[in-house]
LUMZA-932493 format. One record per residue (C-alpha): residue in three letters; x, y, z. Coordinates in steps of 0.5 Angstrom, whole numbers, plus 500, padded with zeros to 3 digits. Layout:
<sites>
AlaXYZ/...
</sites>
This chain:
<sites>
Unk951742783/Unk947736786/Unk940736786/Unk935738792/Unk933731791/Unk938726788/Unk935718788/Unk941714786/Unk941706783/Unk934705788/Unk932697787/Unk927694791/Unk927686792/Unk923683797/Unk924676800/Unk920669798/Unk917666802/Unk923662804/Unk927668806/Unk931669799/Unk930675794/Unk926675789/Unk926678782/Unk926686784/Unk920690782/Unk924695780/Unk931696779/Unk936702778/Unk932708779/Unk935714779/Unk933722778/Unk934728780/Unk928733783/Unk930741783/Unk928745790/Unk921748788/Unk919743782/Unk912739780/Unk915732779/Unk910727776/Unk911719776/Unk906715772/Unk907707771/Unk902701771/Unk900698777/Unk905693780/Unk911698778/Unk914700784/Unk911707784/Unk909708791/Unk914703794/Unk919709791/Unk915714794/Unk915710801/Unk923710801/Unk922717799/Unk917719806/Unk922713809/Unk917710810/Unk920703807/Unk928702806/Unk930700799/Unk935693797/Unk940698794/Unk942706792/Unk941711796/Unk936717797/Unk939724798/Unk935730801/Unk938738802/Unk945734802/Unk942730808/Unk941722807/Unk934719807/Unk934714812/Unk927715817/Unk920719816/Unk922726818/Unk918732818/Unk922736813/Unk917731809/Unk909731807/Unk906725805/Unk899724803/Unk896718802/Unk891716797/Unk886714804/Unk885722808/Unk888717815/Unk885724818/Unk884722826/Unk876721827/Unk876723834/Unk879730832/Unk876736829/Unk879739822/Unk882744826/Unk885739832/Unk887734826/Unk892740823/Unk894742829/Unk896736831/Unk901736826/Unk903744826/Unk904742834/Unk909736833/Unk913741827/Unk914746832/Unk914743839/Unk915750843/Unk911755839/Unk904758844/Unk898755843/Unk895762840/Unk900761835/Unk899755833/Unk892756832/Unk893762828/Unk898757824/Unk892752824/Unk887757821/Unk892760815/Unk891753812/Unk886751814/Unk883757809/Unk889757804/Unk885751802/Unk877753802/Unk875750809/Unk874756813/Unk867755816/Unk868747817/Unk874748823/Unk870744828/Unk867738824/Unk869731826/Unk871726819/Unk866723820/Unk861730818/Unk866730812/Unk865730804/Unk871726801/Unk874731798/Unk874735805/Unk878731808/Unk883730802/Unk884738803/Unk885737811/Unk890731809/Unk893737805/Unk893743809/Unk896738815/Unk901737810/Unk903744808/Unk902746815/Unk908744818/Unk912747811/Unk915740809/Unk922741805/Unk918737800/Unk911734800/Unk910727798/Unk902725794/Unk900717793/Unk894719788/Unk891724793/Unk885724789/Unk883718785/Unk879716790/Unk874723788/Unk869723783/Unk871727777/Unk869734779/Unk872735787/Unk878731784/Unk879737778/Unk877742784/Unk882740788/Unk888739783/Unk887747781/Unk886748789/Unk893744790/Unk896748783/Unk895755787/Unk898754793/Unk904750790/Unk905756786/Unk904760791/Unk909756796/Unk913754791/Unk914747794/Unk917742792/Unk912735790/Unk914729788/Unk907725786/Unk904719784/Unk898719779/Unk895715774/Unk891720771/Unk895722765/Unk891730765/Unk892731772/Unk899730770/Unk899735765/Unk896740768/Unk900739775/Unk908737773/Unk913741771/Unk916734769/Unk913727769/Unk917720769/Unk915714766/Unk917707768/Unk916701765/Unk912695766/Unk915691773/Unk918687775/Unk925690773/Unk922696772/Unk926702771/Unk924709769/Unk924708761/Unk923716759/Unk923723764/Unk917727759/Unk918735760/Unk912739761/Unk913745756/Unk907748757/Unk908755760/Unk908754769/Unk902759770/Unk897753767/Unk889753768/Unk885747767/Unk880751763/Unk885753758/Unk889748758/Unk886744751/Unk888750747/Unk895749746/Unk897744741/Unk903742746/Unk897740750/Unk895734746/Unk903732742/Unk904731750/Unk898728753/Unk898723746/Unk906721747/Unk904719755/Unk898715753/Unk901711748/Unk907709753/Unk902706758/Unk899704752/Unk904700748/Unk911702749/Unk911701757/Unk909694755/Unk914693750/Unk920695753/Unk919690759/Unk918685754/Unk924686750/Unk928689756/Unk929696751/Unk929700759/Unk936702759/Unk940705766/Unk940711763/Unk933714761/Unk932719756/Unk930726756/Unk923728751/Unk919734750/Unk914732745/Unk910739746/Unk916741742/Unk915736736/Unk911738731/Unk911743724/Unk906748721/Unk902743717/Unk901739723/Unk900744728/Unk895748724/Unk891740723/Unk891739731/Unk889747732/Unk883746727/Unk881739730/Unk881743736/Unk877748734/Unk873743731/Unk872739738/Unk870745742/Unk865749737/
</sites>
């Protein structure tokens, strides 16, 4: 059975200045994501991932391959997608509420007045902003405005919700608020996310599975990392699992070394493999790991 969203041999090229094509920034990307999955992209600058999330959103058209969503293909922006950018892109002249409104009214362009008010307010509170319905961006933290690009993107109930790093621009206290905000009612809707992140622990606690892509240009989706660690996971207790730190070691030492070793001897194969280094381990292993553990939260 095909998956919800199937991307096919997806290569992206973009002209020179003479008009002909260039080496690809990324080349033969291909995955599958399941209705109501978390995937993660991680990937060094310059590697394509927002590009491939754009094609996603079709917000840009790929060189080559193919995107399927719910049987249907990918060909323009739709609203059975939900983006939101690293930037709030909230409308300045609106208030919180008018902001999401707007969205819930272009989803649903017959629905009453009342009712879209009420469908305005149910997110707006899903993500902690009762109280702030009628200031303008401007009176906004920057982590109140990421959370009204998230309920505006929820509001109008995507197939799918799209997010280019939501939350690098926060310091790290609002950006972990957020991210538990997010984890709750993602478990709660079980939408289905496809998300950009440079931050391998917010992976870790958000994805169900994270891909890794090699080094541009050519590059490729080197390796698709399986997240074992129980779904219903929590920031506070997260450290406490020895797959915890098999799986964050195995991400860090890709973007570390292995992503620029296979672009440099071209060992990214077509076919990336599937690892669930939470899985990998012994006794011995393991009990050094949890004493280490211990150790460092005494």
């Amino acid at each position: 059975m095909a998956a919800f969203l199937d991307v096919a041999e997806l290569t992206k090229a973009y002209p020179d200045v003479s008009g002909g094509a260039t080496v690809p920034v990324f080349e033969n990307v291909s995955f599958g994501i399941e209705r109501g999955e978390f995937v993660c992209i991680i990937g060094h600058s310059g590697c394509g991932k927002t590009t491939i999330l754009n094609v996603l959103a079709g917000l840009e058209q790929a060189s080559a391959g193919t995107v399927i969503m719910d049987g249907r293909e990918v060909v323009g922006p739709g609203l059975e997608r939900g983006v939101v950018f690293q930037g709030h892109a909230l409308m300045p002249w609106l208030s919180v509420r008018e902001n999401i409104a707007f969205a819930v009214r272009s989803r649903w362009t017959e629905k009453h007045e009342a009712d879209v008010l009420a469908h305005t307010q149910r997110y707006i509170e899903l993500v902690g902003l009762a109280g702030a319905e009628d200031k303008k961006p401007a009176a906004l933290s920057g982590g109140m405005k990421q959370r009204v690009g998230i309920a505006r993107a929820f509001a109008i109930e995507p197939k799918m919700l799209l997010l280019d790093e939501p939350f690098g621009a926060l310091d790290a206290l609002t950006r972990g608020t957020i991210q538990d905000e997010l984890l709750r009612i993602v478990q709660a809707t079980h939408q289905t996310v496809f998300m950009i992140t440079h931050d391998v622990d917010e992976a870790i606690l958000l994805a169900d599975r994270i891909l890794l892509m090699s080094n541009g240009p050519r590059a490729r989706i080197a390796e698709i990392v399986v997240n074992t660690l129980p779904r219903e996971r929590a920031r506070h207790s997260l450290h406490h699992d020895p797959q915890y730190y098999r799986i964050r070691n195995h991400l860090v030492d890709f973007l570390v070394e292995r992503s620029r070793r296979m672009q440099a001897d071209g060992t990214a194969g077509s076919t990336p493999s599937i690892v669930s280094p939470g899985l990998v381990g012994d006794a011995a292993s393991d009990a050094a790991l949890e004493n280490a553990i211990a150790r460092a939260i005494a």
